[in-house]
C-alpha positions, 0 to 999 in steps of 0.5 A: 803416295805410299808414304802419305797413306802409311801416314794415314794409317798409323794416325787413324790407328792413334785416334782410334787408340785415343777414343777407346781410351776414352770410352773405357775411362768412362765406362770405368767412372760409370761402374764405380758410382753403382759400387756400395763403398765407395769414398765421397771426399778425402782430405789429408791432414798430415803425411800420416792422417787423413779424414774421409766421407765414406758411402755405405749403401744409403749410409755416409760415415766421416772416418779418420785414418792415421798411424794408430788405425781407422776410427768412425768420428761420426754418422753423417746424414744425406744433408751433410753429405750434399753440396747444398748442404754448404750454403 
């Protein structure tokens, strides 16, 4: 009978670990969407060059990184950005 409720224990210990784990990853997603920069959309081109949708306050950029720096390709606007913007 001990047994079973040592058991019991280290299983509610667990789930308890699980939900909490949960609950911070949100919490953490959360806090990230009131950030001012923050990157929309990545997309790597190569192993060394990446093109990337940046938010900046209200602004969007379209950035490329590569082995020769970071350059600005162009000022997007909301329209762009949003996914509704594709159909």
């Amino acid at each position: 009978m001990g047994y079973l409720i040592k058991v019991a224990i280290v299983g509610m210990v667990l789930a308890a670990l699980y939900l909490l784990g949960r609950a911070l990853r949100k919490t953490r997603l959360l806090a990230q969407s009131n950030r001012r920069l923050c990157v929309i959309e990545s997309l790597m081109l190569s192993p060394h060059a990446a093109v990337y949708v940046l938010r900046a306050g209200t602004r969007y950029f379209l950035v490329g990184a590569g082995s020769a720096g970071v350059a600005r390709l162009a000022e997007l606007t909301l329209a762009e950005v949003t996914p509704e913007a594709k159909r």
